[in-house]
N, C-alpha and C positions, 0 to 999 in steps of 0.2 A: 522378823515380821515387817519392820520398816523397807530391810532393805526389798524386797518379795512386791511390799506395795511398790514402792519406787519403780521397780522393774517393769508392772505390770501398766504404771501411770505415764513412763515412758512409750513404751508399745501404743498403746490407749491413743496416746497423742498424736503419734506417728501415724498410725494406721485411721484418726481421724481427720486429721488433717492433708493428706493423701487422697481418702473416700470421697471426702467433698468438695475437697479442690479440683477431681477431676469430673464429678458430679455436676459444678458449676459451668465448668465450660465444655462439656456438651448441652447442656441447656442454651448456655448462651449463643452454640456455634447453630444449634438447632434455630434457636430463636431468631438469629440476626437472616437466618438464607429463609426461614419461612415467613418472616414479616418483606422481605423482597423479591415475595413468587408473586406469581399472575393469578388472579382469581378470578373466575366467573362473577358476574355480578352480584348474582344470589348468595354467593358466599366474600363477599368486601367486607363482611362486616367483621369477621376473624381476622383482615388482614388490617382493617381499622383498631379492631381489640392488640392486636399482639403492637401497633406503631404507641398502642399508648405505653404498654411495658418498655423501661427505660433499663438495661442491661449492661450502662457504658461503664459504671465501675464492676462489673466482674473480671475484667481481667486487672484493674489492680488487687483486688481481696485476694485474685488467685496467686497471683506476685508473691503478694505479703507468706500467703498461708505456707508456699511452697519455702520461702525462705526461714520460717519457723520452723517446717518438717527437718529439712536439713539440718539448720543447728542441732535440734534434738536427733535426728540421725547419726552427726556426728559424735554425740554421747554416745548413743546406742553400737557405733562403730567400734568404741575404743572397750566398753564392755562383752562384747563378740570376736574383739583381735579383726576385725574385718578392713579394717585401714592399711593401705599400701605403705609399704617400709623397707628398707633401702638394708637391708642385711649382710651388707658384703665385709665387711669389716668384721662384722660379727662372727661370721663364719673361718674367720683366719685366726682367730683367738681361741688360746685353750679357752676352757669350757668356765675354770675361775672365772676370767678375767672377759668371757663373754657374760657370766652372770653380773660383775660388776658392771659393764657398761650397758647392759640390759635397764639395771636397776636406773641407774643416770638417767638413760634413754627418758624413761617414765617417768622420773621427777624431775625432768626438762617439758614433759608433755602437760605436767600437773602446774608447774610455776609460770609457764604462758596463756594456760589457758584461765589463772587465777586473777594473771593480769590484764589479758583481751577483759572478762569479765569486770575488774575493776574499773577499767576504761571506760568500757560499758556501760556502766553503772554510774559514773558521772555525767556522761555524756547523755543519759537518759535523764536524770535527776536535773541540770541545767538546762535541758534541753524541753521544758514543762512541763515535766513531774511533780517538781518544787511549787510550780504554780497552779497545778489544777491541787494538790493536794491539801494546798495552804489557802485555796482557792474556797475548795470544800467542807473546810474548817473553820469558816467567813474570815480569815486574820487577813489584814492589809495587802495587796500583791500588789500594789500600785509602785515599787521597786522591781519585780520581778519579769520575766518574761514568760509570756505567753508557750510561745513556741512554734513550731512552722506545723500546718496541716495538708494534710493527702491532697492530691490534688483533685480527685473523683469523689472519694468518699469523703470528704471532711474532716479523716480525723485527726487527732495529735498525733506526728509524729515519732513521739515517744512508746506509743503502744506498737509499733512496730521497731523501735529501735530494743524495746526492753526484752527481745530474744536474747539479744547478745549479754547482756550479767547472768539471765536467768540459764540458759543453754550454757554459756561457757563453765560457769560454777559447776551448773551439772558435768559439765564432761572432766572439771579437774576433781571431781569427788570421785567420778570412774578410774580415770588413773590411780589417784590414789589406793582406790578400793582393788585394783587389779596388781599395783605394787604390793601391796600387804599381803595378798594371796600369793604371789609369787616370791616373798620373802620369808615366808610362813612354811608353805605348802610346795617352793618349787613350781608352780601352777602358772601359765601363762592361755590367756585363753585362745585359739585362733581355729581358723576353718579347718575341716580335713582338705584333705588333695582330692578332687573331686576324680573320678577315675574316667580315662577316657576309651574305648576298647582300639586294641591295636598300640596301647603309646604305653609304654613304663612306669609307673607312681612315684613320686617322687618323695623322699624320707622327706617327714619334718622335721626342722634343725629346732628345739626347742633348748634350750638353757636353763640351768633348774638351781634354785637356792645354793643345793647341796655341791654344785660343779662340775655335775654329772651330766650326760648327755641322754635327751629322754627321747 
């Protein structure tokens, strides 16, 4: 159940932040060339209406949003197998000893992205976390720091750095969850070979618990 929600709140997030980001900048691109056309006189008063809308931070919000989709993309990546990987090695190896270094592979992907995350998460927490939270709690901050803010929108830039613990965690919980399945079940997850008419398909080299070739 947990995991079904999870899956569904990553998509959610993906697919909204995506919608609106490019939502935003056609608005904005629409905005900026119709507040600089010519207008008959009887109609200035639209080109007067649209100079008072101020639209100069949509392209940082569209910045931020896309660099959040991505983080969480690249969770979504590592639970889909849709991430490029370098298998040449793999494919020279009995099929044992490509299941061990498969498994490696993944709990190499789990243990950087625990510590990107970590990183993360300090680096948000020093960086005005600690003092809007302690801020909001009335306790003394007059030790702490503020922290730096956006340069269009104003805001802390902690709410934009806090993709990285929050996406990275997510994506070493996907390795792991995709380890377990393939230590379990044999199961690795990845795209089919998409078929091209006229060109050959090409086997997938999958590597499975058991040492057997799937």
């Amino acid at each position: 159940m947990f995991g079904r929600l999870l899956d569904h709140l990553e998509e959610w997030i993906i697919a909204f932040l995506m919608g609106a980001a490019t939502l935003l900048i056609f608005v904005a691109v629409v905005h900026r060339y119709a507040a600089g056309a010519h207008y008959p006189a009887s109609l200035q008063f639209i080109q007067d209406g649209l100079l008072k809308i101020n639209l100069g931070w949509a392209q940082e919000l569209c910045i931020y949003m896309f660099i959040w989709m991505a983080k969480f993309g690249a969770a979504y990546g590592v639970r889909h197998g849709t991430h490029v990987g370098v298998d040449t090695l793999v494919r020279t190896l009995s099929p044992e000893k490509a299941r061990w270094l498969t498994l490696i592979g993944l709990a190499g992907g789990a243990i950087f992205t625990i510590v990107v995350g970590t990183m993360g998460a300090v680096l948000v927490w020093d960086d005005g976390l600690k003092y809007s939270l302690f801020h909001a709690l009335g306790s003394d901050v007059s030790s702490l720091t503020e922290g730096a803010t956006t340069p269009d929108l104003e805001l802390p830039v902690w709410i934009e750095y806090m993709c990285i613990p929050v996406a990275s965690y997510l994506m070493c919980f996907r390795f792991l969850q995709v380890m377990h399945k393939f230590w379990t079940k044999g199961e690795l997850p990845h795209h089919e070979v998409a078929h091209v008419e006229g060109l050959e398909d090409v086997d997938n080299y999958v590597p499975t618990a058991e040492g057997t070739l799937k």
